[in-house]
Wavefront OBJ file of the C-alpha trace (Angstrom):
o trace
v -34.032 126.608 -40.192
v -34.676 123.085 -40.574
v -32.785 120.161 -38.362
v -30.599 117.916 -40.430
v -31.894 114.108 -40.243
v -31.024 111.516 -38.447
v -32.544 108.580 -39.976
v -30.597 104.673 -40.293
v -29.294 104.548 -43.618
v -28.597 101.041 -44.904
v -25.325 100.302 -44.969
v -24.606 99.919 -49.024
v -23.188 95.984 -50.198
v -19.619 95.372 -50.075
v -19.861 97.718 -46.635
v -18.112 96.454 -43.939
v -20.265 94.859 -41.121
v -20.063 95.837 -37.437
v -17.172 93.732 -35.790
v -19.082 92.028 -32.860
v -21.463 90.129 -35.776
v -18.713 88.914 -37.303
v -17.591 87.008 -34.058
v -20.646 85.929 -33.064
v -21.112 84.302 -36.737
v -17.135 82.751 -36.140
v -17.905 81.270 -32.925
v -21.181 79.457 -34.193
v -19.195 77.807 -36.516
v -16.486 76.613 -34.195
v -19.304 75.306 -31.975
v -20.972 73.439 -34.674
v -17.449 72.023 -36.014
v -16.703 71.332 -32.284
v -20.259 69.236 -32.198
v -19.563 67.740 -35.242
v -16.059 66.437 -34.152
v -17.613 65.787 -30.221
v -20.269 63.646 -31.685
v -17.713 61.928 -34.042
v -15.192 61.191 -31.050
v -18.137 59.526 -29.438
v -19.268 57.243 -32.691
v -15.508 56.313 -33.031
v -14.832 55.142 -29.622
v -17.939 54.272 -28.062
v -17.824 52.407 -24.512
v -14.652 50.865 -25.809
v -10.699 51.287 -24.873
v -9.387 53.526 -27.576
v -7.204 52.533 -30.054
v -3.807 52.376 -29.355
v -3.953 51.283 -25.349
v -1.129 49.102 -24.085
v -0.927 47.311 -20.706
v 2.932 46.273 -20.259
v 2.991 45.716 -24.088
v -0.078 43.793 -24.397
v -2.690 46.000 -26.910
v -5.862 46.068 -25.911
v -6.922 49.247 -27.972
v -10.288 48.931 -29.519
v -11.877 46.321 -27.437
v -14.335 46.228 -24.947
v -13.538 45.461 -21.544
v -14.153 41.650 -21.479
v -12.476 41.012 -24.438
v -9.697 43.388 -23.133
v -9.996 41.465 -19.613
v -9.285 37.678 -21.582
v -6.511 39.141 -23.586
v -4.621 40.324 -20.733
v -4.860 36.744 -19.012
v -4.097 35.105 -22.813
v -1.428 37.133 -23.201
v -0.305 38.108 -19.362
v 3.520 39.033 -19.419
v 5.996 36.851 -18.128
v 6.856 39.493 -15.453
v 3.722 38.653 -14.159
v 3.850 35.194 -13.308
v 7.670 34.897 -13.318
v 8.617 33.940 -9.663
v 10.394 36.562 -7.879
v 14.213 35.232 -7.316
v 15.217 36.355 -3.172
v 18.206 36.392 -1.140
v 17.960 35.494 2.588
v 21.247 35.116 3.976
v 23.624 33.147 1.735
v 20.454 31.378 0.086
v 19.012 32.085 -3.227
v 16.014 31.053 -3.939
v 12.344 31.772 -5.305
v 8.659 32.993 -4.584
v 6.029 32.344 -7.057
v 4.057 35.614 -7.308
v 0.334 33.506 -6.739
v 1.236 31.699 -4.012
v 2.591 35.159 -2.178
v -0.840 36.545 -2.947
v 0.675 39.069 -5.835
v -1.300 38.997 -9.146
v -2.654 40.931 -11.830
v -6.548 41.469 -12.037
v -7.277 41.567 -15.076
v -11.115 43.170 -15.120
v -9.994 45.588 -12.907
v -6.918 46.827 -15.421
v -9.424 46.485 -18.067
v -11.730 49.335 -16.412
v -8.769 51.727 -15.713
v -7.870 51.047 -19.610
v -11.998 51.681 -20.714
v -11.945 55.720 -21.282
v -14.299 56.768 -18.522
v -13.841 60.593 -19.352
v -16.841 62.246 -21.679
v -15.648 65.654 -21.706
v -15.486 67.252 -25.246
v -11.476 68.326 -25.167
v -10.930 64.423 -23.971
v -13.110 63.036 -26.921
v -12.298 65.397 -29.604
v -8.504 64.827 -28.342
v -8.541 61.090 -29.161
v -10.132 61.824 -32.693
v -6.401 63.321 -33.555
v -4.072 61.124 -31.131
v -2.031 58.788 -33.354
v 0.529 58.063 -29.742
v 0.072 54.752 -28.241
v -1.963 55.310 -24.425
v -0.050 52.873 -21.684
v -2.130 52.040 -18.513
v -0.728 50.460 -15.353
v -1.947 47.077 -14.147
v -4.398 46.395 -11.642
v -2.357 44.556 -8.461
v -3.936 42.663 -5.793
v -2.120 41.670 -2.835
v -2.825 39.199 -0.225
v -1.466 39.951 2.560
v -2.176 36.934 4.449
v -1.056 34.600 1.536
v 2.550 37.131 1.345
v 2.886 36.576 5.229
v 2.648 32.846 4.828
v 4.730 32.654 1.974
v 6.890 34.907 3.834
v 6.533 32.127 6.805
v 7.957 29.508 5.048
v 10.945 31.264 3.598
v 12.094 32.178 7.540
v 11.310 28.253 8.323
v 13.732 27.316 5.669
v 16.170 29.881 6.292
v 16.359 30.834 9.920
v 19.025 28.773 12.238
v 20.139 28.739 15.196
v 23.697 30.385 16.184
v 26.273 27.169 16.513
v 28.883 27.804 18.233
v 32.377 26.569 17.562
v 33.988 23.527 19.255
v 36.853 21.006 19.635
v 36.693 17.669 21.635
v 37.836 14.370 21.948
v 36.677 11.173 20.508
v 38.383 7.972 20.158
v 41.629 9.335 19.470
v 40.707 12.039 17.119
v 40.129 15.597 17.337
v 36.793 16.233 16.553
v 35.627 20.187 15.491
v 32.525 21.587 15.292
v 32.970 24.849 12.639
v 30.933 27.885 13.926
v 27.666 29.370 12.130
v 26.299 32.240 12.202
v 22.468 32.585 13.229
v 20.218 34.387 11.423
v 16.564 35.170 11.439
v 13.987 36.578 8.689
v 12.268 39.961 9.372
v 9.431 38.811 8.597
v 7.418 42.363 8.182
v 10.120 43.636 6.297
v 10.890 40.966 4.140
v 6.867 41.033 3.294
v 6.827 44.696 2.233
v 9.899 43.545 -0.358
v 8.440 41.152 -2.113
v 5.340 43.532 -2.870
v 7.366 46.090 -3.938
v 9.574 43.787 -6.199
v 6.923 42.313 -7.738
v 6.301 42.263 -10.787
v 9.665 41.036 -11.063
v 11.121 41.108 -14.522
v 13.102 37.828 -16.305
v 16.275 37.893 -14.908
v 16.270 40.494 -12.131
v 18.776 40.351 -9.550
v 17.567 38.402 -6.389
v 15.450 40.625 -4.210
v 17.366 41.326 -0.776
v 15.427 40.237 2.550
v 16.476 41.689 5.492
v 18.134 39.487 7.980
v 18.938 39.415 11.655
v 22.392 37.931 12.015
v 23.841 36.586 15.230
v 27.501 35.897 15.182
v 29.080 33.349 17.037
v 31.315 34.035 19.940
v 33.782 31.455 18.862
v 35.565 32.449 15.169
v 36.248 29.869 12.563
v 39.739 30.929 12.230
v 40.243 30.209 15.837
v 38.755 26.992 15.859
v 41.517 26.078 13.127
v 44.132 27.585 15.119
v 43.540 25.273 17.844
v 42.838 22.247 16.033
v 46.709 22.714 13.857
v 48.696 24.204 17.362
v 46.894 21.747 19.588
v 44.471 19.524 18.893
v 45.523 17.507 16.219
v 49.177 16.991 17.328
v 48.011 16.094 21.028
v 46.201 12.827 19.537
v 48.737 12.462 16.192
v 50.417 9.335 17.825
v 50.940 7.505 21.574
v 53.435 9.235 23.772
v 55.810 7.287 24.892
v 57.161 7.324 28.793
v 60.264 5.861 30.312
v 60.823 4.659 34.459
v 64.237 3.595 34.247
v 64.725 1.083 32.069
v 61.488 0.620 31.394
v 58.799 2.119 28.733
v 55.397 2.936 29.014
v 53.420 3.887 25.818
v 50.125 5.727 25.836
v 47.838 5.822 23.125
v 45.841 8.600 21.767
v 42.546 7.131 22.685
v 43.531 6.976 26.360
v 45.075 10.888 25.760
v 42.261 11.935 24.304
v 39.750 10.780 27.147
v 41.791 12.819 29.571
v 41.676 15.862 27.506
v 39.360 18.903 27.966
v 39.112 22.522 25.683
v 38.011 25.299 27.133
v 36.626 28.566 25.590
v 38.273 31.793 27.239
v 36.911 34.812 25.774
v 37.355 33.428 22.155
v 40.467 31.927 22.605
v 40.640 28.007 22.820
v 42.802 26.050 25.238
v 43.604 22.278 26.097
v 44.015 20.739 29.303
v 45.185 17.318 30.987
v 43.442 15.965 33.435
v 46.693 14.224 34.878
v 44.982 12.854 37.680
v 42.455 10.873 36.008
v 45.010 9.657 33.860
v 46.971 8.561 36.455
v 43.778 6.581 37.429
v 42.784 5.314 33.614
v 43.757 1.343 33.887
v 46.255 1.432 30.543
v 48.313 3.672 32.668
v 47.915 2.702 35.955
v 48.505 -1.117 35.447
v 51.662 -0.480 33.631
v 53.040 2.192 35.811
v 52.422 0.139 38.982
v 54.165 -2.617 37.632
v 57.351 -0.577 37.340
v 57.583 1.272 40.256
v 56.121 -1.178 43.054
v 53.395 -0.069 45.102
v 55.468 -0.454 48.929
v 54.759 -3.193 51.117
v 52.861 -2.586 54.459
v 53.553 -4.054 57.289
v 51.886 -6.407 59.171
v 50.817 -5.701 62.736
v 49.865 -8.299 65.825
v 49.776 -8.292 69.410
v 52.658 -9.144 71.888
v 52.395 -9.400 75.666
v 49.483 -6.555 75.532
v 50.940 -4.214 73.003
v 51.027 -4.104 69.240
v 53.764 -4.357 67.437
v 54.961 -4.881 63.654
v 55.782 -8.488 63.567
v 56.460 -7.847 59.869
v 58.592 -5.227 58.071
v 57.233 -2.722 55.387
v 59.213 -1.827 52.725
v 59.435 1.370 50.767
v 58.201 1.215 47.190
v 58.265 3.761 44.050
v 55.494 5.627 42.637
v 54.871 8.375 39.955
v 52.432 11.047 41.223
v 49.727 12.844 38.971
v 52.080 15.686 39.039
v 55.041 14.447 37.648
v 52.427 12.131 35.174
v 51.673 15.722 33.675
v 54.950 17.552 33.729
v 56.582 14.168 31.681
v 53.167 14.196 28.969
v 52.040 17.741 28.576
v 55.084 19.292 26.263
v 54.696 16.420 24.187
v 51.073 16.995 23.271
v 52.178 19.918 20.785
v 54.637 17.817 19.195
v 54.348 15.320 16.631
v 56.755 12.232 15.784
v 57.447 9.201 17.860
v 60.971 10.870 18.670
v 59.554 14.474 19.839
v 57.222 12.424 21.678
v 59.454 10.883 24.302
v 60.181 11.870 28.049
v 61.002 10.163 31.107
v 58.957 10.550 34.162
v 59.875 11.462 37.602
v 59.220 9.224 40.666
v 58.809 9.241 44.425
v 59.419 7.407 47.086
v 56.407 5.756 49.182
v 56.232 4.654 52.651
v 54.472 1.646 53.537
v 51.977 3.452 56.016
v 52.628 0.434 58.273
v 56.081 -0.174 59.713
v 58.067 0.312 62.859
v 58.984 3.460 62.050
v 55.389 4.671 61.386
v 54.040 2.160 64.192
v 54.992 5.250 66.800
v 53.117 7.961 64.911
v 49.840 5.910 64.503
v 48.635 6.018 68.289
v 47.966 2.609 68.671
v 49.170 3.073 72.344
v 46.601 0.775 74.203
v 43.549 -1.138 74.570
v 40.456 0.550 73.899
v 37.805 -2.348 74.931
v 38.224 -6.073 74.678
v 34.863 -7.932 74.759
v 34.233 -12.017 74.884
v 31.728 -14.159 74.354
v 31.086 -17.774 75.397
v 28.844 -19.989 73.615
v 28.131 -24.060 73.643
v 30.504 -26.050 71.758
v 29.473 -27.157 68.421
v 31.291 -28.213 64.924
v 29.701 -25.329 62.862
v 30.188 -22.507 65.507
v 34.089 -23.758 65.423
v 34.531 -24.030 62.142
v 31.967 -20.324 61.405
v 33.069 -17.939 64.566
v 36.925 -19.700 64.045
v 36.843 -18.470 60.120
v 35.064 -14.880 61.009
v 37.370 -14.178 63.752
v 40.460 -15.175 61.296
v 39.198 -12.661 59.093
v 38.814 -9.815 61.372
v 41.521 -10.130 62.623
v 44.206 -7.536 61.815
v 42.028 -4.969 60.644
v 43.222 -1.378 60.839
v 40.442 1.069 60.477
v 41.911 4.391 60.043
v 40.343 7.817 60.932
v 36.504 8.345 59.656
v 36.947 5.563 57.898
v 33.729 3.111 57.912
v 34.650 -0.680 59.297
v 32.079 -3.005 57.655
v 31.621 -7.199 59.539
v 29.822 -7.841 55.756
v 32.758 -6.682 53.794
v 35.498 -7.810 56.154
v 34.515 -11.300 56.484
v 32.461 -11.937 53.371
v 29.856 -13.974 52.348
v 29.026 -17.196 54.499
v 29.761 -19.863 51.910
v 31.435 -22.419 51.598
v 34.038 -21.204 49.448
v 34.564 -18.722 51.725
v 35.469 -21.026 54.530
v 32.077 -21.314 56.149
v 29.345 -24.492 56.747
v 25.645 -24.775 57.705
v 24.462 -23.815 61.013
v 21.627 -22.927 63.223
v 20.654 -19.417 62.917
v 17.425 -17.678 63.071
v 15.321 -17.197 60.062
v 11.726 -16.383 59.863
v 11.385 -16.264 63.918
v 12.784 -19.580 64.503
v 16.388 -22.039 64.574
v 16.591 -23.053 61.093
v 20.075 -24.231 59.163
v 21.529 -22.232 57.249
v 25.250 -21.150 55.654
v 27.229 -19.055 58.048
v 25.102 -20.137 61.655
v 26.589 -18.983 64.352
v 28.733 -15.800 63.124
v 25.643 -13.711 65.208
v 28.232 -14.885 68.282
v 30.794 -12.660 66.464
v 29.289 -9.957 65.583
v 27.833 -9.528 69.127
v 31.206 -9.417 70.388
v 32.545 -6.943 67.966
v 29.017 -4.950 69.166
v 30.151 -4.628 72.666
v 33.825 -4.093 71.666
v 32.604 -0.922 69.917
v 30.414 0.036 72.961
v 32.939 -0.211 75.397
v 35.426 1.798 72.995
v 33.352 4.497 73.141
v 33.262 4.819 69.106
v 30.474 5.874 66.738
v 27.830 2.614 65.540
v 26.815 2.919 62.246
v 24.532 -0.199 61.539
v 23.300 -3.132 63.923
v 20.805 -4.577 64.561
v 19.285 -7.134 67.209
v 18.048 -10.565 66.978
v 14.482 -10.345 66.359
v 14.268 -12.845 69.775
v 16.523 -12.805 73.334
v 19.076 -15.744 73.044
v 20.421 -15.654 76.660
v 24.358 -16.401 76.168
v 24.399 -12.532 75.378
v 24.364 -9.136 77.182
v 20.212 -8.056 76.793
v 20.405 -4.606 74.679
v 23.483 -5.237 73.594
v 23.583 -8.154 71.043
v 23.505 -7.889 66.721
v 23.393 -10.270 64.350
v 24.056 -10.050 60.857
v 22.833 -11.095 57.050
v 24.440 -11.477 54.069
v 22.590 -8.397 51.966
v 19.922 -7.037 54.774
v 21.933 -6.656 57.519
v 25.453 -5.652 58.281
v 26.793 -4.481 61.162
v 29.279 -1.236 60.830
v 31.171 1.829 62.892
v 32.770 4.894 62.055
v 36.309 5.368 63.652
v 35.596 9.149 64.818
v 39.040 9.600 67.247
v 41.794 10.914 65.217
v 44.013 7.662 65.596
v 43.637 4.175 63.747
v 42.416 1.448 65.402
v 43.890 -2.195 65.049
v 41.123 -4.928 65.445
v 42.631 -7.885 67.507
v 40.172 -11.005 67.239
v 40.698 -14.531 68.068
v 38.335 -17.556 69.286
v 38.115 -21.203 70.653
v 35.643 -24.218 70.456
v 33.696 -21.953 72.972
v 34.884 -18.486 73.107
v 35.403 -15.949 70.679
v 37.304 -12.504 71.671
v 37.423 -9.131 69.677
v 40.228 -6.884 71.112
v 40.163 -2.925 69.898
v 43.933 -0.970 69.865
v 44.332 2.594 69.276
v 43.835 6.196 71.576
v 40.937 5.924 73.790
v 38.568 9.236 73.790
v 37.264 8.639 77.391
v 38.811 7.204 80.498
v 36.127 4.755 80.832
v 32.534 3.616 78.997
v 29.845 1.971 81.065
v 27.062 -0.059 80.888
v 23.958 0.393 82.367
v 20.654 -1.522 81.853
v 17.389 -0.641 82.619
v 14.429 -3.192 83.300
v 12.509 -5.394 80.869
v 9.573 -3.729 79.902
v 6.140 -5.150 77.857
v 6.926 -8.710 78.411
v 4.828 -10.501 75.704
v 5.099 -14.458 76.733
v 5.395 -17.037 73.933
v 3.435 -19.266 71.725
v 3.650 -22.740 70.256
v 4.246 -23.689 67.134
v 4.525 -26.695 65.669
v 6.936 -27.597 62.122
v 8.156 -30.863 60.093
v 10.864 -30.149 57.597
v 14.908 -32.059 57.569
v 16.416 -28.473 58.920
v 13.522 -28.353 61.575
v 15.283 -27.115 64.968
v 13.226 -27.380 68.092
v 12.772 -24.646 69.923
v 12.454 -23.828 73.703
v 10.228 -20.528 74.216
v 10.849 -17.475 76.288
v 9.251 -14.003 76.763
v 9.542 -10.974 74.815
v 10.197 -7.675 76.242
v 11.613 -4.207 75.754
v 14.603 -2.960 76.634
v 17.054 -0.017 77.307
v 20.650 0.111 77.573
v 22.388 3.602 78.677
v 26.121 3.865 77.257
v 27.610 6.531 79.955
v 31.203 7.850 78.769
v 33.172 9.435 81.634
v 36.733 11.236 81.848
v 38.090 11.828 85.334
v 35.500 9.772 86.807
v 32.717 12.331 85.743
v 30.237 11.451 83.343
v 30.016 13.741 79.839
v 27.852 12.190 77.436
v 25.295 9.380 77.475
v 23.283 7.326 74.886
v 20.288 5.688 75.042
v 20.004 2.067 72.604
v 16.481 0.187 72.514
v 16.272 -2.955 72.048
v 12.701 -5.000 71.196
v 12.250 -8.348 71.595
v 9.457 -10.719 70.142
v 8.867 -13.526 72.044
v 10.255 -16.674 71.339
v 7.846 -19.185 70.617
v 8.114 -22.984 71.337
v 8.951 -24.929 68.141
v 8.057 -28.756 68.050
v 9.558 -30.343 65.231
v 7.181 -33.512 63.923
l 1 2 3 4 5 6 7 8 9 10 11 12 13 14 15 16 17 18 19 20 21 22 23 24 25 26 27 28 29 30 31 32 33 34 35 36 37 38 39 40 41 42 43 44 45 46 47 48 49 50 51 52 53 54 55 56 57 58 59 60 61 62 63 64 65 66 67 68 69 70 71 72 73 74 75 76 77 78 79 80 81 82 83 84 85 86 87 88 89 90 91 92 93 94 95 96 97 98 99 100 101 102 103 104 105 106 107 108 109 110 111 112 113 114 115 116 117 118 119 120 121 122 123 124 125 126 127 128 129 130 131 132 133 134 135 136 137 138 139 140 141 142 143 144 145 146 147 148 149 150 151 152 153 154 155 156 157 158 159 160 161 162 163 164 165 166 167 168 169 170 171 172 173 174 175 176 177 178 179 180 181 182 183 184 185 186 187 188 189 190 191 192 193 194 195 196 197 198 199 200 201 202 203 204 205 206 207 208 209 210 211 212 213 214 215 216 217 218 219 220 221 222 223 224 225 226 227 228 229 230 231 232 233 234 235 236 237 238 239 240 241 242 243 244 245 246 247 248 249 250 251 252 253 254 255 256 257 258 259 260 261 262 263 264 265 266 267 268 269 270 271 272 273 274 275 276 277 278 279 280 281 282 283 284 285 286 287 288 289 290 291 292 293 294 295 296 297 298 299 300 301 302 303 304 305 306 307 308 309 310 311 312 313 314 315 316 317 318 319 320 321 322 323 324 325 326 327 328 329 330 331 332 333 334 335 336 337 338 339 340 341 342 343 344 345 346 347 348 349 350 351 352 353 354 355 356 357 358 359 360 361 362 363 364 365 366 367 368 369 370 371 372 373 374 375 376 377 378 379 380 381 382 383 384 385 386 387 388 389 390 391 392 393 394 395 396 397 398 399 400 401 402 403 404 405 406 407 408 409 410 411 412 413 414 415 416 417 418 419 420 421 422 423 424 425 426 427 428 429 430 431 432 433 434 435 436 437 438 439 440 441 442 443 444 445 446 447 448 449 450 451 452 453 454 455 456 457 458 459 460 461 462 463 464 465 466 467 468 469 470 471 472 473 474 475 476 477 478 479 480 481 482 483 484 485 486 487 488 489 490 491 492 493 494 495 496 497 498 499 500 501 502 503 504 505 506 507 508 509 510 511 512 513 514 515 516 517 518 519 520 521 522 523 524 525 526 527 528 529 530 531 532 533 534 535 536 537 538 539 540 541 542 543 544 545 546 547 548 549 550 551 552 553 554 555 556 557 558 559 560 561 562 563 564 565 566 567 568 569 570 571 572 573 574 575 576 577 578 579
């Protein structure tokens, strides 16, 4: 039996076709719509920024990237150049974007805008976009422009912390209000002003971050002081009364006298009631009516000393009682509030018969004379420095001076022309002779066993006095001076003739006894001649020079316990023929 066949029959027309042939035909023309519409994207748009692009408002769609580049700087935003308003502190003020190194580049914003993508969904996309395409700026910061801008705003902003103050001057309170310090972070105020930027018109001030230092001393405080104290201590004079009698002080002489002190925030005032006791507009015044007392006068009576004149007890007002009277008025104000009398003491004269007892002027320490050849100018000289001398009391420590107790050699000081030595030779001169003096009151201090201070020698041996133990004096070189180091004033006795003068010293002794003792003349040098013309021309007759050395032994119960060596040089005198 035959096998039915198998043959392809053609499908007949109006068939359907086999379902895979119709996609294949589908998808061929998708693809060549899709080409059609790729290579129609590409025509539109070329290398050129699609319609429809915006940077910050300003359209650059459709233009290439140089013309999209000017437009941008033509028609820049004012957010881009507008300067960028910042707050440092309590100061406003503004940073223009440049010169902080923050601007807008313009090619570069153009390239982002240009559409760099070439992919068929990108191209065919912007074919059937009708939205506007917005593309962010281009920045470029400098950073070394932002950190000098930055620079400049901490120069003009940053201070130092002032502290707050009150003081004194010419009568009027004078304060000094405290401010804060405060200093720019500079790294942090840097990374701000990039992030603020672009800044639109109008924004609020951009916030830099400050390091603030507060003073120690608050403002209110300093106004506390100045209303409780300050102002009324110098808001008139204060007026004191001694009896009868008025004193007023201004507030010129308060206020010099016045001192604030800061304690731990809190202000306070002082008077320095001491000084003010001391400050002439108050002292002259005050002295005048109490009455300083009236020492005594001492002199010497068959060996002893004795008062031969009477103190008398005055009235004075102590610092203390100067600042218990004036400080409660310093917070008050009116002339009546600020009123008060004064408290006052009673003063000894520290000289008197009463006092005479307590001093320890008991008995002669040393008495020294020296002789000399009679002349008119050593009377009238060694007769005016021995008048002054006299009489002085040198208490204990205190430092006895010839130059200051007798004064200049002039001759309004009681003194004429004499010979003296000047230059290594007799000359005239003011004063000649007082070397006679102040030899005497030399060995008077030796033998009293108290401290020398200053001497010093004639430069040549004049042979009227002790060798070793001579001085001589000059008005501004050379003074002769001691220290009184026993614990008991000493009374200077002095008096003199045509050819003696005698300096007497009173008080406690310290040793039984001082001695003398010399050793030999040493590298005699033997003189020269010299020969001078001149109206004070003296001659001169010559003698050696040597060295010398003087021991001053002190001794208590006939045993010596302390010695000193003094050392005397000598130049030689040289003969002096006057032509």
């Amino acid at each position: 039996m035959p096998r039915p066949r198998t043959d392809h029959v053609p499908t007949p027309a109006g068939a359907r076709r086999p379902r895979w042939r119709t996609a294949a035909i589908a998808t061929g023309v998708v693809a060549v719509a899709a080409g059609g519409l790729y290579v129609a994207g590409l025509v539109a748009t070329g290398d050129d920024i699609s319609a429809g692009t915006r940077v910050d408002g300003v359209d650059i769609g459709g233009l290439s990237r140089a013309e999209a580049a000017e437009r941008l700087r033509a028609q820049a935003p004012a957010a881009w150049t507008a300067p960028i308003p910042v707050r440092v502190g309590e100061r406003t003020e503004s940073v223009a974007p440049a010169a902080a190194g923050l601007t807008v580049d313009a090619e570069a914003t153009a390239e982002r805008a240009a559409d760099p993508s070439r992919d068929p969904f990108t191209v065919i996309g912007r074919l059937f976009s009708s939205g506007d395409r917005e593309v962010e700026p281009v920045f470029t910061r400098d950073a070394a422009k932002t950190d000098a801008a930055v620079a400049a705003l901490a120069k003009r902003s940053d201070r130092l912390v002032r502290e707050g103050s009150v003081a004194f001057r010419d009568g009027e309170a004078v304060a000094t209000r405290p401010v804060a310090g405060q200093k720019l972070d500079t790294a942090k105020a840097a990374e701000a002003l990039r992030a603020a930027y672009p800044a639109a018109p109008g924004a609020a001030p951009v916030v830099l971050p400050v390091a603030v230092t507060e003073p120690k001393l608050s403002g209110s405080e300093v106004e506390r002081f100045l209303d409780a104290y300050a102002k009324p201590a110098v808001s008139g004079p204060v007026t004191l009364s001694v009896g009868d009698q008025r004193l007023s002080i201004s507030p010129e002489t308060l206020g010099d006298h016045l001192s604030v002190k800061d304690d731990d925030g809190r202000l306070t005032g002082s008077l320095d009631s001491a000084a003010l006791l001391r400050d002439p507009d108050v002292a002259r015044p005050l002295a005048a009516m109490t009455g300083a007392p009236v020492e005594g006068s001492l002199g010497v009576r068959d060996g002893r000393v004795v008062v031969v004149r009477e103190g008398k007890a005055g009235r004075e007002v102590t610092s203390r009682a100067l600042g218990e009277a004036v400080e409660p008025l310093l917070t008050r104000t009116g002339a009546a509030a600020r009123t008060a009398s004064v408290a006052t003491e009673v003063t000894e004269p520290r000289v008197s018969t009463a006092s005479l007892a307590s001093m320890g002027i008991t008995e002669q320490m040393s008495t020294f004379t020296v002789n000399f050849p009679k002349a008119p100018y050593r009377t009238v000289n060694i007769g005016r420095a021995a008048e002054l001398i006299d009489g002085s009391l040198v208490q204990p420590g205190q430092i006895w001076s010839f130059n200051e107790t007798v004064g200049e050699r002039t001759e309004e000081n009681g003194f004429v022309d004499g010979t003296m030595i000047l230059d290594g030779r007799y000359q005239e001169a003011p004063g000649g002779g007082v070397s006679a003096v102040a030899t005497t009151v030399f060995n008077a201090v030796f033998f009293a066993g108290v401290q020398p201070v200053e001497y010093g020698a004639h430069s040549f041996y004049i042979e009227r006095y002790p060798a070793g133990r001579e001085a001589t004096v000059a008005w501004g070189s050379l003074d002769q001076r001691f220290r009184n180091d026993t614990d008991k004033p000493i009374y200077i006795a002095a008096s003199a003739t045509d050819s003696s003068v005698t300096i007497t010293f009173y008080g406690t002794k310290k040793y039984d006894s001082v001695e003398a003792v010399a050793g030999p003349r040493t590298n005699v040098t033997k003189p020269a001649e010299r020969e001078a013309t001149g109206e004070k021309c003296v001659p001169q007759p010559p003698l050696e020079g040597f060295d010398i050395a003087v021991d001053r032994v002190f001794k208590n119960g006939g045993q010596e316990v302390k010695r000193e060596t003094f050392k005397t040089h000598y130049t030689p005198r040289d003969e002096v023929v006057c032509n």
